[in-house]
N, C-alpha and C positions, 0 to 999 in steps of 0.2 A: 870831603869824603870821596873815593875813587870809586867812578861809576864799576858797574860789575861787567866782567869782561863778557863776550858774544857767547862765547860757549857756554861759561853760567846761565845766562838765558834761556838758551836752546836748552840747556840740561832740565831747566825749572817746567819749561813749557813741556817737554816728553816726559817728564813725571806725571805731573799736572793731567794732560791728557791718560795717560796710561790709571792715574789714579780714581779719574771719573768714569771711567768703564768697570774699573773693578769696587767700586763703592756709590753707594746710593748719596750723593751731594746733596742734591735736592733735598731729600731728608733729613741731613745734617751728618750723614754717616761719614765717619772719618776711616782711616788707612788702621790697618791694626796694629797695634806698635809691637814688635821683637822685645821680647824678654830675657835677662840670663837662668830665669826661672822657668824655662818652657818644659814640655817634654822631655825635647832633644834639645841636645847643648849646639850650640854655635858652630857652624863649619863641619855637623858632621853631616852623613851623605843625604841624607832626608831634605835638611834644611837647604844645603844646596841646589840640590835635584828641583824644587819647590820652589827655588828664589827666581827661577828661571822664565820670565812671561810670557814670552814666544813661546818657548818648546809646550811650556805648561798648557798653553792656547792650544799646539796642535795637540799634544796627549790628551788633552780633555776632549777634543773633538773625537777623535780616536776610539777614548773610550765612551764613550755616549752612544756611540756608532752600537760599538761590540755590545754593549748593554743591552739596546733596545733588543738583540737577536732572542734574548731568554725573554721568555712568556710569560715570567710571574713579572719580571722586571719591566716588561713593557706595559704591561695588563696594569700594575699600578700605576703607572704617568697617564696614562688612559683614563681611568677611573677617580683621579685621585687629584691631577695638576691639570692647570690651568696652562701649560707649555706651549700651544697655542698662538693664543694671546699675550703672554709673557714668557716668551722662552729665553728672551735678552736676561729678563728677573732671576729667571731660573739658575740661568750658568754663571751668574754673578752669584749669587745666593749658594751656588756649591762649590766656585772660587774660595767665596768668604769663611767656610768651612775650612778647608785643606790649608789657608792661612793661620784660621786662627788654632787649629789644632798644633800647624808643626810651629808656629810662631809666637804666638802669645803664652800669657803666664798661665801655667799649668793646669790652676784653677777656672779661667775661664775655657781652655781646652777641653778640659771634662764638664764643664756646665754645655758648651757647645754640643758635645756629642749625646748629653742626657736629653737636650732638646729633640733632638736627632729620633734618640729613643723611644721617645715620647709622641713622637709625629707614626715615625713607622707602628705604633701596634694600634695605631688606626687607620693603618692601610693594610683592606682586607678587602677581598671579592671574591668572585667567580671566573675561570677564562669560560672562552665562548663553548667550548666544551663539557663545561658544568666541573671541569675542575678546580677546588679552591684556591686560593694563592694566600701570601702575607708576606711583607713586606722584615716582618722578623725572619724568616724563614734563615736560618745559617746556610743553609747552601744558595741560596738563591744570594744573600749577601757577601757568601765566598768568591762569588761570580763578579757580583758590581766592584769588590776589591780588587781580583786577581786583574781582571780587564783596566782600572785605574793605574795598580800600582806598575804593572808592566808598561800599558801607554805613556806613562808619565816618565819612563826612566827610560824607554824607546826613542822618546822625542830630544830626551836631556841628552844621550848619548850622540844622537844626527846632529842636531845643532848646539851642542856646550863642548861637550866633553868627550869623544870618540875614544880614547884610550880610557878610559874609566877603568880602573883596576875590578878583578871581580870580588875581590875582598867586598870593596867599600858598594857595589852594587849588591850583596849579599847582606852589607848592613844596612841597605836601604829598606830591602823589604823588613829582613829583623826589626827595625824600627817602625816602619810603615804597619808592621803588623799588630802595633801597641794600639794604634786606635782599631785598624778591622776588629781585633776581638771584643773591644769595649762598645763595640756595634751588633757585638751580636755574629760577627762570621764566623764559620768552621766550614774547612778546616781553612788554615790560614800558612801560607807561604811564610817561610822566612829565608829564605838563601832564590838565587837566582833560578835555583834545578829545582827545587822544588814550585817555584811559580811557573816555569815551563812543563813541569808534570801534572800540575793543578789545571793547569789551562786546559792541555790535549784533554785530562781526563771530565772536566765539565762541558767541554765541545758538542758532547753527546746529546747536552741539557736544548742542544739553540735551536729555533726554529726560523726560517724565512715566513715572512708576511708582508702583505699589501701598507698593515699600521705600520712595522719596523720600519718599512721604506720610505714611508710619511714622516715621521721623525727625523729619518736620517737627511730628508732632503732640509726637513726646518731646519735641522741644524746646522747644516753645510749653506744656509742662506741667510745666519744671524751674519749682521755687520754690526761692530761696534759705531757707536754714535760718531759720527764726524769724522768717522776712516774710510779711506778711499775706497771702491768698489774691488780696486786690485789686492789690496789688503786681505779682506775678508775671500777671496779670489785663492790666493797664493794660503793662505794658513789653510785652506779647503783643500786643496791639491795636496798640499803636505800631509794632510793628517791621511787622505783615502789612500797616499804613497804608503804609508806607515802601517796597513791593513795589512792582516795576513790575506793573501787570497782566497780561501774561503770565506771570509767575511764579506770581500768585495763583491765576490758571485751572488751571494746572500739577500745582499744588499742592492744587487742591481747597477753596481756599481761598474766600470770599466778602468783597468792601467790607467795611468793619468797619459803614460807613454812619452810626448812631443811635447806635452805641461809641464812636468816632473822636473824640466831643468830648470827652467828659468822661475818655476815655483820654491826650488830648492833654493837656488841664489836669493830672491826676495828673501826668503824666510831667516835663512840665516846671514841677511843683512838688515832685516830688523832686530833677529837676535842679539848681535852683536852691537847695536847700534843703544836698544835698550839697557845693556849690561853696560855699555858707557856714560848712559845718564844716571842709571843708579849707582853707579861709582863699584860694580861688583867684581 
């Protein structure tokens, strides 16, 4: 039997790793398998945009950032999550989401997002102002979409895909929009122009805070298990590059400026490095 060549290995072992960051092993949690029953079929822009685990990394940081600024959105991870102590838990746990909605077979898609459903309308409070919040809220949900689905096609575009036709970025959100509403959001983007009209116009919603900036720094300080410090380093620089500037300011944040480059190269030399081990 012919032993397996050096690069088959290397390919096994950067799965491997990449798979036990984004799935609970320990627990026996496995990788969610691709359907041709999903959602969305095969190769359209969703699936793509999504297959992506670098960019997907910075987007999600990205949008986490932009979330925490809105007060019913931060008011619940406050009141509500353990992020904390488990923020690692966390972003694997809303990884495993965005998988298994645009990937897996249809029915567990919508069983996913019922759960979803089911979590949020027991997320309820007060802000500190004695205003009530909920976690159903459609526009408050309009918000945590518009900030994912633009992060996520922001990052795909820097490190996949720069020419991106705007057709197939127009069918991203079109598609992307099939689970926001099954979530409960309104109103919901479906072309490019109107997620950048949606954005400006909930801008108005965001507040700066002492918590937002707490957040934003746990999040820019999660390292995946057993990745080097420069890792978690470089996708951190990438996603606050990827900030509108109001956000940054927001956020307390500063240009990456003299970072930016050699963040940009890391990133998208893991990029590129992980799309050759999953053969994409």
């Amino acid at each position: 039997m012919a032993l397996p060549r050096p690069s088959d290995l290397l390919r096994r072992r950067l799965v491997g790793k990449v798979r036990a960051v984004f799935n609970d092993v320990a627990a026996g949690q496995a990788p969610v398998p691709i359907s041709d029953d999903a959602l969305f079929e095969r190769d359209s822009p969703i699936r793509m945009v999504h297959a992506g685990v670098v960019p997907m990394m910075v987007g999600g940081i990205r949008s986490l950032m932009l979330q925490m600024l809105h007060p019913h959105a931060l008011q619940g991870v406050l009141d509500h999550s353990d992020f904390r102590a488990d923020m690692h838990g966390r972003l694997r746990r809303t990884a495993r989401f965005i998988a298994v909605t645009t990937f897996a077979q249809r029915d567990a898609a919508m069983a996913a997002i019922e759960r979803v459903n089911r979590i949020h309308a027991k997320v309820t409070g007060t802000l500190p102002d004695g205003t009530p919040y909920a976690a159903t809220d459609p526009r408050t949900l309009a918000w945590v979409h518009v900030a994912e689905a633009t992060s996520f096609l922001e990052a795909y575009r820097t490190y996949t895909r720069p020419d991106m036709p705007l057709r197939d970025q127009d069918t991203y959100f079109r598609q992307f929009a099939v689970i926001a509403r099954a979530l409960g959001a309104d109103p919901v983007p479906e072309s490019r122009a109107e997620a950048e009209h949606l954005f400006a116009e909930l801008r108005g919603d965001l507040r700066a805070s002492d918590a937002a900036r707490e957040v934003c720094a746990l999040v820019l300080s999660q390292r995946p298990e057993g990745a080097p410090a420069s890792v978690q380093r470089a996708i951190g620089t990438a996603a606050i590059d990827l900030l509108p500037p109001f956000a940054r300011a927001m956020l307390g944040l500063s240009r990456p400026r003299a970072r930016v480059i050699p963040a940009r190269a890391a990133t998208r030399m893991m990029a590129e490095g992980l799309r050759w081990a999953f053969r994409q």
